[in-house]
C-alpha positions as CSV (number, residue, x, y, z in Angstrom):
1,X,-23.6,-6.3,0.4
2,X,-22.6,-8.2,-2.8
3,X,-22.1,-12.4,-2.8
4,X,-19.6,-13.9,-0.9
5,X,-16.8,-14.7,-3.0
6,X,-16.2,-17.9,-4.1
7,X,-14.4,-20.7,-2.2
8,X,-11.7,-21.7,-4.4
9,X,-8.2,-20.1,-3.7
10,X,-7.8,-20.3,-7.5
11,X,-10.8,-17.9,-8.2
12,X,-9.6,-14.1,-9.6
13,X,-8.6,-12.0,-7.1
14,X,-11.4,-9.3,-8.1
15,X,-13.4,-12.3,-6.2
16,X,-11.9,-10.7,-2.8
17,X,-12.0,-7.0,-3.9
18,X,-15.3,-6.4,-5.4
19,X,-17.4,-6.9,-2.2
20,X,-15.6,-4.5,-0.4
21,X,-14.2,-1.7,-2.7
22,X,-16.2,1.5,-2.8
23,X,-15.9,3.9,-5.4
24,X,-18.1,6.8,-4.8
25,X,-21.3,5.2,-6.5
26,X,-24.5,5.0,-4.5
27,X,-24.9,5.4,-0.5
28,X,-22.6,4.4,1.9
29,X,-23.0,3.1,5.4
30,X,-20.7,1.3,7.5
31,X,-22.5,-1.1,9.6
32,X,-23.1,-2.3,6.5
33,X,-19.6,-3.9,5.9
34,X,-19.1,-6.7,8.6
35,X,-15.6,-6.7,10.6
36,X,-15.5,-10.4,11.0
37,X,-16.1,-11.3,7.3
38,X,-14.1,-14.5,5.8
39,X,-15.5,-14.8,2.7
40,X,-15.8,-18.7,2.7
41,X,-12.1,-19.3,3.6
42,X,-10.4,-20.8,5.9
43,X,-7.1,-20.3,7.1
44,X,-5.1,-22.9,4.8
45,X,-6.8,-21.8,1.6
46,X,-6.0,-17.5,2.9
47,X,-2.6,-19.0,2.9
48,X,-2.5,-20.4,-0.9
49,X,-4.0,-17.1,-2.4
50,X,-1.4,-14.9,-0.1
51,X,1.4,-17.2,-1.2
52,X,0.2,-16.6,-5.0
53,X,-0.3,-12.6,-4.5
54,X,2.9,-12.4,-2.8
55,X,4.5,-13.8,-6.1
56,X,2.7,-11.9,-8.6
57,X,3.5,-8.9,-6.6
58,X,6.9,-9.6,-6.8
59,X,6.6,-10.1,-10.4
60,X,4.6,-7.2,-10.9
61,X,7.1,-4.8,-8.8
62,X,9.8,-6.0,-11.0
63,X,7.9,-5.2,-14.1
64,X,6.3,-1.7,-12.5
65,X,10.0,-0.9,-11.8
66,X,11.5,-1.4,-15.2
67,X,9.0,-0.3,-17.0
68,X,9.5,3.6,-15.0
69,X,6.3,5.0,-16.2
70,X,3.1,3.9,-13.7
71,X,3.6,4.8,-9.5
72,X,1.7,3.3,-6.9
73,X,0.2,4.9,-3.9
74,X,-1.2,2.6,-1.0
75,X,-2.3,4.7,2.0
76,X,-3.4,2.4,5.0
77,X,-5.7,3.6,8.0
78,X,-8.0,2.2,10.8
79,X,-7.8,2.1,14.5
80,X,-5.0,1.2,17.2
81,X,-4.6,-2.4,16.9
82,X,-6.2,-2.7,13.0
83,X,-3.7,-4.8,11.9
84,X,-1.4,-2.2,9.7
85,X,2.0,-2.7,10.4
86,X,1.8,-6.7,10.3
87,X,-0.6,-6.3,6.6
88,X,2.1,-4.5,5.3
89,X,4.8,-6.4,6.4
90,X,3.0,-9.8,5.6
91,X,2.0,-8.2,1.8
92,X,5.3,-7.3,0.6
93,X,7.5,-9.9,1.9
94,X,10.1,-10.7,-0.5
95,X,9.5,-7.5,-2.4
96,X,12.6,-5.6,-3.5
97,X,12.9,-2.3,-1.1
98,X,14.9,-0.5,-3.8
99,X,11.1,0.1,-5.5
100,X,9.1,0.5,-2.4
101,X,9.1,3.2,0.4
102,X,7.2,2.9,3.3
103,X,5.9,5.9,5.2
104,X,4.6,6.3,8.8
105,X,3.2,9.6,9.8
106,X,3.7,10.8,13.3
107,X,2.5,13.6,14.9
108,X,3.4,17.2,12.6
109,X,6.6,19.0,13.3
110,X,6.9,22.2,13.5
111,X,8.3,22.3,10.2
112,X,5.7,20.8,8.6
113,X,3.0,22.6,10.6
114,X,4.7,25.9,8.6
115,X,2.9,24.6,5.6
116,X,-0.5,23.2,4.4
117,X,-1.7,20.1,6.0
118,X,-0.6,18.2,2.4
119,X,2.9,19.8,2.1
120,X,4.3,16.3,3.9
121,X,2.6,14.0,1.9
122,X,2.9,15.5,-1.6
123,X,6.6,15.2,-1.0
124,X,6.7,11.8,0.2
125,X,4.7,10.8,-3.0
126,X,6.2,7.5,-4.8
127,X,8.6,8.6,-7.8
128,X,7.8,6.5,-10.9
129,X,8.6,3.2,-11.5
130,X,7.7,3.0,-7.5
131,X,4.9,1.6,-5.0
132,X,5.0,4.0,-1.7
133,X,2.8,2.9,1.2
134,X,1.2,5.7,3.5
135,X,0.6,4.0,7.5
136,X,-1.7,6.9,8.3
137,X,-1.9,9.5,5.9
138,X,-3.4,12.9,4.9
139,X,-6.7,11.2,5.7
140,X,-5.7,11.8,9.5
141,X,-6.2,15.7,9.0
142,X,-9.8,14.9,8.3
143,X,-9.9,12.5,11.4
144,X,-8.2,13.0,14.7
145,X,-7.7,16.7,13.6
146,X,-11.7,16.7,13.4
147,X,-12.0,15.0,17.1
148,X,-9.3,17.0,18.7
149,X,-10.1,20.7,17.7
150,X,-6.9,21.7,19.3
151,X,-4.3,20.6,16.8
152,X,-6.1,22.1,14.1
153,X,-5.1,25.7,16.2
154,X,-1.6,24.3,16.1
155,X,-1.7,24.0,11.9
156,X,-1.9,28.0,12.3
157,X,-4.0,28.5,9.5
158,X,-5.9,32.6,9.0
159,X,-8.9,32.4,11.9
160,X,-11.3,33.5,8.7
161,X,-10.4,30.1,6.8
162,X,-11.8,28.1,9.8
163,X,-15.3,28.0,9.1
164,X,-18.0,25.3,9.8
165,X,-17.0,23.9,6.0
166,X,-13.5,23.3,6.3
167,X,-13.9,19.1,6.6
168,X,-16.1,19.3,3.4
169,X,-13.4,21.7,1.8
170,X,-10.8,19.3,2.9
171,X,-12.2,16.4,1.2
172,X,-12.7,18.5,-2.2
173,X,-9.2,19.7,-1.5
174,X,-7.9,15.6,-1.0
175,X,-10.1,14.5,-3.9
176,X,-8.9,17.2,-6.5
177,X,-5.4,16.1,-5.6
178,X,-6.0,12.7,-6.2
179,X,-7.6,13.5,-9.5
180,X,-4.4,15.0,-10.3
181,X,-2.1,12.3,-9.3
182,X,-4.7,9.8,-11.0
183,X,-4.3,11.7,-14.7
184,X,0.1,11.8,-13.9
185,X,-0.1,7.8,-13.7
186,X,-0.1,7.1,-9.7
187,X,-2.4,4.2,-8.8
188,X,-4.2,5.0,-5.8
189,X,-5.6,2.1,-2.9
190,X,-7.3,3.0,-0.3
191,X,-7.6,0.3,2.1
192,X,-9.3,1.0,5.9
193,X,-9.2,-1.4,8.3
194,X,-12.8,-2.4,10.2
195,X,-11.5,-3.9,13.3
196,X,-14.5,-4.1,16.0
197,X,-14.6,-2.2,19.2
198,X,-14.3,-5.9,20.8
199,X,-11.8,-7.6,18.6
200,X,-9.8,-4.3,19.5
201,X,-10.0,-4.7,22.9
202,X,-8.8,-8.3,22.8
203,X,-5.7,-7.3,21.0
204,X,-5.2,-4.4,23.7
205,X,-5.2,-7.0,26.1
206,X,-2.4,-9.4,24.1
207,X,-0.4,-6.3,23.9
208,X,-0.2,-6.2,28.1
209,X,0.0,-9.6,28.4
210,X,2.9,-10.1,25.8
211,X,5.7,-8.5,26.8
212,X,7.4,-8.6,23.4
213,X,4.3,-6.3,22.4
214,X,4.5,-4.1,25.4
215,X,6.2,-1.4,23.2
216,X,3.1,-1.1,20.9
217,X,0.9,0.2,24.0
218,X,0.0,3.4,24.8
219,X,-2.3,4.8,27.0
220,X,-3.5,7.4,24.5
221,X,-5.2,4.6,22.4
222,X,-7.5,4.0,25.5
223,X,-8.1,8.0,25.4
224,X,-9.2,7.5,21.6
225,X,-11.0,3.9,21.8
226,X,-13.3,6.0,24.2
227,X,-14.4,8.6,21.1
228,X,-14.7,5.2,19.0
229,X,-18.6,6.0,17.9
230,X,-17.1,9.6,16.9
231,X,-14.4,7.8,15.2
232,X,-16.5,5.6,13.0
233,X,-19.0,8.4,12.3
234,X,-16.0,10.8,10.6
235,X,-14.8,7.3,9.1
236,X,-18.1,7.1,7.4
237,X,-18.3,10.5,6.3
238,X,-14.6,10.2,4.7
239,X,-15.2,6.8,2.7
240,X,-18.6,8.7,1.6
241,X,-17.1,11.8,0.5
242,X,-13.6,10.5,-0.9
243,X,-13.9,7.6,-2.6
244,X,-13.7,7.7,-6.3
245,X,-13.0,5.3,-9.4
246,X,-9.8,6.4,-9.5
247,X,-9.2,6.8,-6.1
248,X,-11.2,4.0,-4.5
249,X,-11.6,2.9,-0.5
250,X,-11.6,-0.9,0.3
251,X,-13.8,-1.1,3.6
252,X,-11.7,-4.4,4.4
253,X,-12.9,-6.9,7.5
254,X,-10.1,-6.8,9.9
255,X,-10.6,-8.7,12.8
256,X,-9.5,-11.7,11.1
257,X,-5.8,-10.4,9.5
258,X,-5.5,-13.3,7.8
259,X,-8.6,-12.7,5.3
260,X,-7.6,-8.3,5.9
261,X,-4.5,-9.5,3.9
262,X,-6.5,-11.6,1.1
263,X,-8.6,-8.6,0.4
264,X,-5.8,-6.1,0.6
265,X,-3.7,-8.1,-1.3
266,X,-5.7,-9.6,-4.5
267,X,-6.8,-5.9,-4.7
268,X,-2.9,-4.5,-5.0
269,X,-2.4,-7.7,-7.7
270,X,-5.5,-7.3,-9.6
271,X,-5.0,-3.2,-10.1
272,X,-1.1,-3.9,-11.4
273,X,-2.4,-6.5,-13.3
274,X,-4.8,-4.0,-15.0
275,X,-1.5,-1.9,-15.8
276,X,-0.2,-4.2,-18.4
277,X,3.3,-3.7,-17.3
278,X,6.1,-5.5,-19.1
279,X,9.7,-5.2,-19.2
280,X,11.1,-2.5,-21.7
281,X,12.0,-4.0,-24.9
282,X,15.2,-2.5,-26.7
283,X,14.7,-1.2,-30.4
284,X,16.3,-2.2,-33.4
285,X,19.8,-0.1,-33.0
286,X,20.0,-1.6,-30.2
287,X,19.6,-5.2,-31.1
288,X,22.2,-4.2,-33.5
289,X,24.7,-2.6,-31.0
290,X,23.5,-5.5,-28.5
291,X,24.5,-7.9,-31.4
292,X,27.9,-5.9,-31.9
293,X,28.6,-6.2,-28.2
294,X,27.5,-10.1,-27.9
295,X,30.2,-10.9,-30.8
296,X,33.2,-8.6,-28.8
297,X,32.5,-10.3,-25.8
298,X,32.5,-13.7,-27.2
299,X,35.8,-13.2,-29.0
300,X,37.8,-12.3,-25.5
301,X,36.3,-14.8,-24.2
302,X,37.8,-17.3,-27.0
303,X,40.7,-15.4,-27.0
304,X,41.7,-15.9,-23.1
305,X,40.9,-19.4,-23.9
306,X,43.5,-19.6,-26.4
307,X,46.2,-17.9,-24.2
308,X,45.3,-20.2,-20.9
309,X,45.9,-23.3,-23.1
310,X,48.6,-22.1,-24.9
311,X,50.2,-21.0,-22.0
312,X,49.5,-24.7,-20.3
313,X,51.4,-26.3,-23.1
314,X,54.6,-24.2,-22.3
315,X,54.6,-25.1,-18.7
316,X,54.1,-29.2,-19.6
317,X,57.0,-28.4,-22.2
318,X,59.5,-27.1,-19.5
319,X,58.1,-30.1,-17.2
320,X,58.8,-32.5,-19.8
C-alpha cells in the first residue's frame, strides 16, 4: 500500500485518492486495502476537508453545468450496510438537483430483462453538462448475477451464448463501453465500499435496534452476508479486470463513513478540478448586443424615474 496521507486537512485532495485508486496497473488483491483505514485523521479534521469538498463541488457543479460540454458518471457499490446512500447524501449536500440525477437499480423488470443487461444503464447515462450517480450499477450483472445462476436464466439470453466465458466477456463488454463514454467526455468514478464482515454485522444489529432504521432490513441481506467470501472473491476479480485510467475503481475503507466520504469526496473534487471548467464567456457581438441592452435598460429605468417624480410634484401641487 502507498504512504498514509498526510495529516493536515489543507493537504491536496489527491492526498486521499492516490492510496486507494486502482487503475488497471500491476496486481490487485484485496486484503491488501484495509476496511478500517483513517489515514491520520480524526473526526474534526474529516469534517474540515468535507466542508471544503462540499464547496468546491458546489462550485464545480455550477461551472460543469454551464459550461455543457464534460458529464460525470459516479457508480457506487459494496455490501448491505456499506455506507451508500448516507455517502451520497452527505457528498452532495447543497448541490443543485437540476444537474445531478441519482439512480438506484432494483431488481430488472420485465421490460428491461427484454433487452441486454446494459440497455437500463446506457439510458440512464448523465446528459452533458450533468453528474449522474449509479447506487448499484451494471457492475451488479457481474456480481449477484454470478452468485445466483438463476437470474441470469431470467435475462433470457440464446443457451449457446452462456458459456464458461461470459463473466470475462462481460467485463470486455463493460470496459469497451466505458472506453467509449471516456472518448464522448463522461468522467467515470468508480468508488467500492470495503466494509468488513464485522463492521457489517454491527450496523445490522443498529438497524434492529433502531426502529427509525427498521425499514432498511431485510432478511435477504443475511442470505447474502452468508456467500460474503464469494462476494469478495468476484469483487476482486471485477476491480482486477475493470479498472482502467479512464475508468478507475477507488477500493475506499468503509467502516469508518466519515473518512469513506474524505476519499470519495477529494476524488470527485480533484477529477473536476482536472476538467478546467469555467463559466462560458460571451464573444464580442455579444458584448456589443450585451452593451446595447445594458444602455436600453438603463434609460427605462431613468425614464420611470422621471415620470414617478414628476408625477409626485403634481399631487404636492393639488395638495398645496
Amino acid at each position: 500500500m502507498s504512504k498514509t496521507p498526510a495529516r493536515s486537512p489543507a493537504a491536496k485532495p489527491e492526498a486521499f485518492v492516490t492510496p486507494f485508486r486502482f487503475d488497471g496497473s500491476g496486481k490487485f488483491h484485496l486484503k491488501a486495502y484495509k476496511t478500517d483505514e483513517r489515514g491520520g485523521l480524526d473526526k474534526d479534521k474529516a469534517e474540515e476537508i468535507l466542508e471544503a469538498n462540499r464547496k468546491r463541488l458546489k462550485d464545480f457543479q455550477e461551472k460543469l453545468y454551464a459550461q455543457n460540454r464534460w458529464s460525470v458518471l459516479l457508480i457506487f457499490q459494496g455490501m448491505d450496510a456499506a455506507g451508500k446512500d448516507s455517502t451520497i447524501k452527505h457528498i452532495f449536500e447543497g448541490v443543485n438537483p437540476q444537474g445531478c440525477e441519482v439512480h438506484s437499480f432494483k431488481q430488472p423488470t420485465s421490460q428491461e430483462l427484454d433487452h441486454d443487461f446494459m440497455w437500463r444503464h446506457v439510458i440512464a447515462l448523465p446528459a452533458r453538462g450533468h453528474i449522474g450517480i449509479f447506487n448499484r450499477s451494471h457492475y451488479e450483472e457481474c456480481l449477484v448475477t454470478r452468485l445466483h445462476p438463476e437470474l441470469l436464466k431470467q435475462e433470457r439470453i440464446p443457451p449457446k451464448l452462456i458459456t464458461k466465458n461470459i463473466w470475462r466477456e462481460r467485463f470486455e463488454d463493460i470496459s469497451a463501453i466505458e472506453r467509449y463514454l471516456s472518448r464522448n467526455g463522461n468522467v467515470i468514478l468508480k468508488f467500492f465500499l470495503n466494509i468488513s464482515k464485522e463492521e457489517q454485522r454491527k450496523r445490522f444489529l443498529d438497524r434492529l435496534d433502531d426502529p427509525a432504521k427498521n425499514w432498511k432490513f431485510s432478511m435477504a441481506d443475511i442470505t447474502e452476508r452468508a456467500l460474503w467470501n464469494r462476494y469478495m472473491a468476484v469483487y476482486q476479480d471485477i476491480v482486477r479486470h475493470t479498472s482502467s485510467a479512464v475508468a478507475p475503481w477507488h477500493v475506499v475503507p468503509a467502516d469508518h463513513k466519515w473518512f469513506a466520504r474524505v476519499v470519495i469526496g477529494s476524488a470527485i473534487v480533484s477529477a473536476l478540478d482536472s476538467l478546467n471548467l469555467r463559466f462560458p464567456r460571451a464573444d464580442k457581438a455579444s458584448l456589443e448586443e450585451f452593451k446595447r441592452v445594458r444602455k436600453a435598460l438603463e434609460q427605462e429605468g431613468e425614464g420611470r424615474r422621471k415620470k414617478v417624480a414628476k408625477a409626485g410634484k403634481r399631487v404636492a401641487a393639488k395638495g398645496g
